[in-house]
C-alpha positions in Angstrom: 54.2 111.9 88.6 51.6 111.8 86.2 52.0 115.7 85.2 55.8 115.1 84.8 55.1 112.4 82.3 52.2 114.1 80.6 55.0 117.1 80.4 58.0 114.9 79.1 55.2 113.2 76.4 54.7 117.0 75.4 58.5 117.3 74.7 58.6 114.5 72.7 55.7 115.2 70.6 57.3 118.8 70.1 61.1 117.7 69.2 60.6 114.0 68.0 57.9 113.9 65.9 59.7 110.8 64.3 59.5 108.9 67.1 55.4 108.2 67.3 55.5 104.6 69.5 57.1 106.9 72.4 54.5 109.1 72.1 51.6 106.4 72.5 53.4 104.8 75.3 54.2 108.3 77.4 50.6 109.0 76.8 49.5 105.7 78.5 51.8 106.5 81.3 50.1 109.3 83.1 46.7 107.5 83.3 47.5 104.5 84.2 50.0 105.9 87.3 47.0 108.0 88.6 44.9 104.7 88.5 47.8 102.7 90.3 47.7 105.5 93.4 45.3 107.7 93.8 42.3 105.9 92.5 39.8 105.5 89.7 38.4 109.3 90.3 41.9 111.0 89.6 43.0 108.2 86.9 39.4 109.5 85.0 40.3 113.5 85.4 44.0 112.6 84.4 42.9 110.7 81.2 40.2 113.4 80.2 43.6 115.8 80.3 45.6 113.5 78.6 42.9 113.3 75.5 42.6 117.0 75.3 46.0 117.6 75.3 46.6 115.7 72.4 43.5 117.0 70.5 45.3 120.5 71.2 48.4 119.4 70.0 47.1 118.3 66.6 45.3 121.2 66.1 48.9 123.4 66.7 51.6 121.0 65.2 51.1 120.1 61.8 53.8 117.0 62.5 50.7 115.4 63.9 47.9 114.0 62.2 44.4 114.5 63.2 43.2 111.0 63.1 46.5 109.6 64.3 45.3 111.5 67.5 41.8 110.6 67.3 42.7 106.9 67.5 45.4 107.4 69.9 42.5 109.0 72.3 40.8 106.0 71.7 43.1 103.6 72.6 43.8 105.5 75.9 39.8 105.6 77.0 39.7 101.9 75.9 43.0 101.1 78.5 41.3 103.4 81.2 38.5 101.2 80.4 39.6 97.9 80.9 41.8 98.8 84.1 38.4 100.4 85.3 36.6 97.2 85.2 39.3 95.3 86.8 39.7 97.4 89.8 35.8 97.4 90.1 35.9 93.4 90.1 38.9 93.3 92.0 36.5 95.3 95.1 33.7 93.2 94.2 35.5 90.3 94.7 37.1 92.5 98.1 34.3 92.7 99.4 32.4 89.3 99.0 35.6 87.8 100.5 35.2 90.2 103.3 31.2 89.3 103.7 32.4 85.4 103.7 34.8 86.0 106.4 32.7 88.0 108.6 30.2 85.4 107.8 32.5 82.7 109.0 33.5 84.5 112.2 29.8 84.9 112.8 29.0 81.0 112.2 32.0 80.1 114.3 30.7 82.8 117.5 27.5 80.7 116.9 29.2 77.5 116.7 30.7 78.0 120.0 27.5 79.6 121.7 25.6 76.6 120.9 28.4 74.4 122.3 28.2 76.6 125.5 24.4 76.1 125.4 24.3 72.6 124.4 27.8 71.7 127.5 25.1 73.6 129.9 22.0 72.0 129.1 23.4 68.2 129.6 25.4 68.3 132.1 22.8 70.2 134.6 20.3 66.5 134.1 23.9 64.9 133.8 24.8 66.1 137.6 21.6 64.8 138.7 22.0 61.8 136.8 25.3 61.2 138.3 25.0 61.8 141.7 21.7 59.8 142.3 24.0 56.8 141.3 26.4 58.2 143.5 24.1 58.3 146.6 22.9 54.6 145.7 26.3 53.6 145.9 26.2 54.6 149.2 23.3 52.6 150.7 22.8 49.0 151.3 22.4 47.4 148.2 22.0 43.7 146.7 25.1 42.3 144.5 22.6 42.8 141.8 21.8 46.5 142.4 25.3 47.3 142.9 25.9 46.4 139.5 23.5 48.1 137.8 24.5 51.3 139.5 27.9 50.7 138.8 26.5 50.4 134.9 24.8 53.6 135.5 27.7 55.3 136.5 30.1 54.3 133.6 27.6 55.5 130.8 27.4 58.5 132.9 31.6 58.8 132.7 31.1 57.5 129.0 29.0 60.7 128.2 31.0 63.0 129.8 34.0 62.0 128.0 32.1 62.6 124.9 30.8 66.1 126.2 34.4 66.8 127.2 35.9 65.9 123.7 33.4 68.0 121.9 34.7 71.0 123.9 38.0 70.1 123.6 38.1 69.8 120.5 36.4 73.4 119.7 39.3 75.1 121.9 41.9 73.7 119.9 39.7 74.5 116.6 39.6 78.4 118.3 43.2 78.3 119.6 41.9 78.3 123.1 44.8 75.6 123.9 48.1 76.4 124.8 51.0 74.7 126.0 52.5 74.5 129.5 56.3 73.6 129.2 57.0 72.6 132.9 60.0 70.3 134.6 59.0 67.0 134.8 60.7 63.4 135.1 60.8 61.6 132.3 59.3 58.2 134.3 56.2 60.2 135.9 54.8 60.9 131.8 53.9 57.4 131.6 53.3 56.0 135.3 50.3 58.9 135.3 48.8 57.4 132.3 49.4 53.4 132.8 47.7 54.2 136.6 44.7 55.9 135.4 44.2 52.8 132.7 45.2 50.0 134.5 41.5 49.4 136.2 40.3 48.5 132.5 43.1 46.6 131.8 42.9 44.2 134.4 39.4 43.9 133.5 40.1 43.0 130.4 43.0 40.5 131.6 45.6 42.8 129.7 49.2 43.2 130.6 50.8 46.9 130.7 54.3 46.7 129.8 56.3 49.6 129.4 60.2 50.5 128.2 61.9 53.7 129.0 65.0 54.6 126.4 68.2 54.4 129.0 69.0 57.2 126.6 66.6 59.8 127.9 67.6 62.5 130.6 65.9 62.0 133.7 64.1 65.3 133.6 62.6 67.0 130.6 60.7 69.8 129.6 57.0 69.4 128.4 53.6 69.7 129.3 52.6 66.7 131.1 48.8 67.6 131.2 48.4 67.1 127.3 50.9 64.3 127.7 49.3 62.2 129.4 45.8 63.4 127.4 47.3 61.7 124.1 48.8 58.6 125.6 45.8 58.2 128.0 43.6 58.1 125.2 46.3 55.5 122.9 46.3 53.0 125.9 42.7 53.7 126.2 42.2 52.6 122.7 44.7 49.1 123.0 42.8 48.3 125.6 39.4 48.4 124.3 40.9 46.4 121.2 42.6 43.9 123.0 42.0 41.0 124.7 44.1 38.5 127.0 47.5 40.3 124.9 49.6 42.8 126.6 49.9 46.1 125.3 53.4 47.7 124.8 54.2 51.5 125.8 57.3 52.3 125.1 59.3 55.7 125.6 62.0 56.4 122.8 64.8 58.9 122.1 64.4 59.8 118.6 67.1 61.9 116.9 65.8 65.6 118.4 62.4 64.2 119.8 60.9 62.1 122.2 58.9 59.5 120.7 56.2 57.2 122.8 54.3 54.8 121.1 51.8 52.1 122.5 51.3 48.4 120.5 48.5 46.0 121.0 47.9 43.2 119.0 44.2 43.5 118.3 42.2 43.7 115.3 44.5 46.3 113.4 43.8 48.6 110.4 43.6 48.6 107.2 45.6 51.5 104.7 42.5 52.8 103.7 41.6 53.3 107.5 44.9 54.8 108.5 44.7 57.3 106.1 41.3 58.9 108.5 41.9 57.7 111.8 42.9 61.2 112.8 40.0 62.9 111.5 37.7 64.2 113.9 34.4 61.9 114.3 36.4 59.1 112.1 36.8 55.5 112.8 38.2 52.4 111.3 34.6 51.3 110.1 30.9 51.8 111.6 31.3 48.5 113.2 33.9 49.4 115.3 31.8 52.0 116.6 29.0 49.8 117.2 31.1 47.1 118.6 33.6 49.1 120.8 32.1 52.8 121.3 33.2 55.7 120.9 33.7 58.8 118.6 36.2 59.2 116.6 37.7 62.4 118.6 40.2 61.2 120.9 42.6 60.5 118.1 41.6 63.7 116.0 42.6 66.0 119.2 45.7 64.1 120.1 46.8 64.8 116.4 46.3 68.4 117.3 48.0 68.0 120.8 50.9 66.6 119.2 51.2 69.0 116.3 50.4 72.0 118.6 53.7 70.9 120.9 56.2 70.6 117.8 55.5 66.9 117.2 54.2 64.6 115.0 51.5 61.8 115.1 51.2 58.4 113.4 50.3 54.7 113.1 51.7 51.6 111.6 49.4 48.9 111.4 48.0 45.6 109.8 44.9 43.8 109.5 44.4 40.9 112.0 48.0 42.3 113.4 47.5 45.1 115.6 48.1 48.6 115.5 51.2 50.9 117.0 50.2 54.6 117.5 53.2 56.9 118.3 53.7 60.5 118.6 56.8 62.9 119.4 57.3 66.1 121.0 60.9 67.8 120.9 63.3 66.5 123.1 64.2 69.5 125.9 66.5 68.8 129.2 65.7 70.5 132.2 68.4 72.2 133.6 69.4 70.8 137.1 68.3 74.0 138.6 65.0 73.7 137.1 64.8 70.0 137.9 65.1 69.5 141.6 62.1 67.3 143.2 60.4 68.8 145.9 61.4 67.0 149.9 59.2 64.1 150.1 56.3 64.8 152.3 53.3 62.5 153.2 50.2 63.4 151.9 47.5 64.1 153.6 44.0 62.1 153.7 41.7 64.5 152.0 39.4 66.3 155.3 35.6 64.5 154.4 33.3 65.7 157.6 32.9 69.6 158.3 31.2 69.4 161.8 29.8 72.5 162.4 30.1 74.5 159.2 27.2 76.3 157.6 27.1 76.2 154.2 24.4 78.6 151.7 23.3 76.7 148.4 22.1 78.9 146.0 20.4 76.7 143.4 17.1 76.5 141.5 16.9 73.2 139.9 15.6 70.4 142.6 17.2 68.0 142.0 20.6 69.5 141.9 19.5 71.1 145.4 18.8 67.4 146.3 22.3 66.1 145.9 24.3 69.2 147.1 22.2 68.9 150.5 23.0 65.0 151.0 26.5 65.5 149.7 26.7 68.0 152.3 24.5 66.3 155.3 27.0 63.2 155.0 30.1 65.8 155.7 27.9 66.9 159.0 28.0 70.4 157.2 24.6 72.6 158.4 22.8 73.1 154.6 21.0 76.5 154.0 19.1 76.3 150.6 18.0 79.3 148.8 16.6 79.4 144.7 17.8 82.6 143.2 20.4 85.4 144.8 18.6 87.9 145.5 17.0 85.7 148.4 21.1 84.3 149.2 21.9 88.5 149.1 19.2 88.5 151.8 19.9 85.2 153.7 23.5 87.6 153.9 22.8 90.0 155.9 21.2 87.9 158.6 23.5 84.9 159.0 26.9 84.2 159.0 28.0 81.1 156.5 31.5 79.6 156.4 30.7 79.0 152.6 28.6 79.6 149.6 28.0 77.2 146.8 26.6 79.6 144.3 24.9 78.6 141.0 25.7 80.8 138.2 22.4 80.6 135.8 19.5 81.7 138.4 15.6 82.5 137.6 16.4 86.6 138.5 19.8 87.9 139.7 22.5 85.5 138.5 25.4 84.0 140.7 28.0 86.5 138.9 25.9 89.2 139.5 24.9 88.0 143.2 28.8 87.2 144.0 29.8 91.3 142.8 27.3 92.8 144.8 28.0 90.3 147.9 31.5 91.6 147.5 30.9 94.8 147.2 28.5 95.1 150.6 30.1 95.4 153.7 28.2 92.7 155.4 28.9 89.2 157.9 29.9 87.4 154.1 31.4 90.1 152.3 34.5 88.0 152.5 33.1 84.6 152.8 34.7 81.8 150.3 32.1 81.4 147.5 32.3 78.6 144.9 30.5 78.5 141.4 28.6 75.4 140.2 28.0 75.6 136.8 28.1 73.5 133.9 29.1 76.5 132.1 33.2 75.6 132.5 35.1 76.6 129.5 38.5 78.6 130.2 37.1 82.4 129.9 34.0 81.5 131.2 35.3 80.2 134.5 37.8 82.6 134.3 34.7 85.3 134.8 33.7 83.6 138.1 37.1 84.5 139.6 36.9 87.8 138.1 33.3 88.5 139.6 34.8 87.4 143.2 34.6 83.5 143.6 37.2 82.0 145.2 36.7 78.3 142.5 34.6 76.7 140.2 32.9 73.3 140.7 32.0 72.0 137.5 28.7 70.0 136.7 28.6 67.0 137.2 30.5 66.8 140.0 31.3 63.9 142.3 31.4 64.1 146.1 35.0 63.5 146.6 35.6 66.4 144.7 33.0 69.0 146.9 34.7 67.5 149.7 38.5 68.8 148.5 37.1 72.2 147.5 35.4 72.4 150.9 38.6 71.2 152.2 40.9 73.7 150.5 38.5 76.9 151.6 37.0 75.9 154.9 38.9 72.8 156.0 40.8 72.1 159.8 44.4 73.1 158.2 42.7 76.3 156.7 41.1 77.7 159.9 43.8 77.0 161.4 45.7 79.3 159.4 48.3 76.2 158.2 
């Protein structure tokens, strides 16, 4: 292209020599398409042709003037010039933005390594923490005693809840969150909040009322898992600001949306405040945190719940007049096909004693190996302890277990490893369920463990009902029973 137009500024020079601003501009033409696609390199050799064309064409026709050409030259190495420079700041500036992303992507890699790190590192002395109180609980103890435990045990749940909003929080930052749209009724997505809240509202002497919008199908579509998540943490919230006033939840059809709000009449917020309740680590003041607790995330990750379903998030409020936080997610029937409820069975008392079983623990801290083998001992389970897996890959190929509680972070050959070469080995446990304790329990990580061959994941810290339903689900009366 830039040949054609070095050819047709040729013509004109030759047959319209009157015509002198055609020339200039067909002789800026050829360079500057050679810089626009092939590069600065070409643009350069394509300019040098450009100027010595025009030198020979003064020299031949005497229509054109010598120093009319000299300047023209110059005006063409001066606009090669400038475009020059531009292109070589525009890939300066190319590549510092590319160093600042890479930089970013590395800072945010490190950002969730340390949260890895940091979710491992409390919650291994958090397990032991937590189920020391939980084996006081279970021995004779003064009214006294039984309080102070029972103090233990909610800072305990008060810390987890903060260590599980951290993490929370950094999936939804790294789009490790998604949605679950399942069938669900539209009375269950507040009776599974208002039950898990309503131990702190009694305490509290606060009524639960609810309302349910006649309006509303009796089925929808949604994911009740991050449903209840945001309201949990809004009736959570009334609560702790209330006191001897009911709190309102309320369940509303709202043009193409559901809308569910919750209202207490505590201590209310100022404009100032609502404008960064929903930033993470943000709350109303400092005192409120050092009256009432808490961290500011609950409200920051149900804003990104609630955005991340469709919906929207808010809060209309006064000083001294109490607060209403609401949200809304779009509004989706289930289709009566989708929608029918599964026959009504009983359900069955959770299996808590394992006479006769044999169970490996493969753990290295002691006091972790401590808890497992009481929790264990008061099911009747037979407890084999081991520190590392090479020893449990030994221990094997001798005896026969019915389980194995395998740590993943051991002193030589970790649990992963250990569980892949257990599988791998014909052997009397090559089958044998295997469970991973770990503190280490974000979604890729535990989705690893069931990769490498474990049957589930027990995070840390865990509490002995819930050993009891694993061992229930891999090893329990029903399950050797083939039911």
């Amino acid at each position: 292209m830039s040949l054609l137009l070095l050819f047709y500024a040729n013509v004109i020079f030759i047959h319209e020599a009157d015509n002198n601003w055609r020339q200039e501009v067909f002789l800026l033409g050829p360079p500057m398409v050679a810089a626009l696609l092939t590069g600065l390199r070409i643009a350069w050799l394509v300019t040098a042709l450009v100027v010595i064309n025009l030198i020979l064409l003064a020299l031949s026709l005497p229509s054109i003037n010598m120093s009319a050409a000299f300047v023209l030259s110059a005006t063409v190495l001066a606009v090669m010039s400038g475009l020059t420079m531009f292109k070589l700041e525009l890939e300066r500036k190319e590549k510092r933005l590319i160093e600042l992303r890479d930089n970013a992507q590395r800072a945010d890699q490190e950002k969730s390594e340390f949260l890895a790190k940091m979710s491992h590192e409390i919650r291994t002395p958090l397990n032991g923490l937590s189920g020391v109180l939980q084996l006081l609980e279970e021995t004779d103890l003064t009214p006294d005693q039984k309080e102070l435990v029972a103090t233990g045990r909610e800072s305990g749940r008060g810390l987890m809840r903060l260590i599980n909003g951290v993490l929370d929080y950094s999936k939804i930052a790294a789009q490790g969150v998604t949605v679950e749209i399942l069938p669900v009724t539209t009375a269950s997505i507040l009776e599974n909040a208002l039950y898990s809240q309503r131990p702190s509202a009694q305490a509290k002497d606060v009524d639960l009322i609810t309302h349910i919008d006649p309006a509303l199908p009796l089925w929808l579509k949604a994911d009740p898992v991050r449903l209840n998540q945001i309201i949990t943490n809004f009736l959570s919230n009334a609560i702790k600001f209330s006191r001897n006033t009911p709190v309102q939840c309320r369940m509303e059809l709202s043009g193409e949306f559901v809308k569910i709000s919750v209202s207490d009449r505590g201590i209310g917020l100022t404009e100032e405040a609502q404008s960064r309740i929903f930033k993470k680590f943000e709350q109303a003041s400092s005192s409120t945190s050092r009256h009432y607790g808490g961290t500011g995330l609950g409200l920051a990750i149900s804003k990104e719940l609630a955005e991340l379903m469709g919906g929207e998030i808010g809060v209309d409020s006064r000083p001294l007049a109490g607060s209403t936080f609401w949200f809304t997610f779009p509004l989706e029937a289930c289709a009566a096909s989708e929608c029918r409820p599964a026959p009504p069975t009983e359900t069955p008392a959770v299996q808590s004693k394992f006479p006769g079983k044999k169970v490996l623990v493969v753990e290295d801290n002691r006091t972790n190996q401590m808890i497992v083998r009481r929790f264990l001992e008061s099911m009747e389970v037979h407890v084999d302890l081991v520190e590392d897996g090479r020893p449990a890959l030994q221990r094997c190929t001798t005896h026969q277990y019915d389980l194995i509680l395998m740590d993943i972070h051991l002193p030589d050959l970790d649990g992963v490893r250990a569980t892949e070469m257990l599988r791998q080995s014909p052997g009397r446990n090559q089958n044998t369920p295997i469970v991973a304790l770990s503190a280490n329990i974000l979604p890729q990580q535990t989705q690893s463990y069931l990769e490498a061959g474990m049957n589930a994941c027990l995070g840390k810290p865990f509490r002995k009902d819930e050993l009891a339903k694993v061992l229930a689900s891999l090893i329990g009366e029903r399950r050797s029973r083939g039911l």
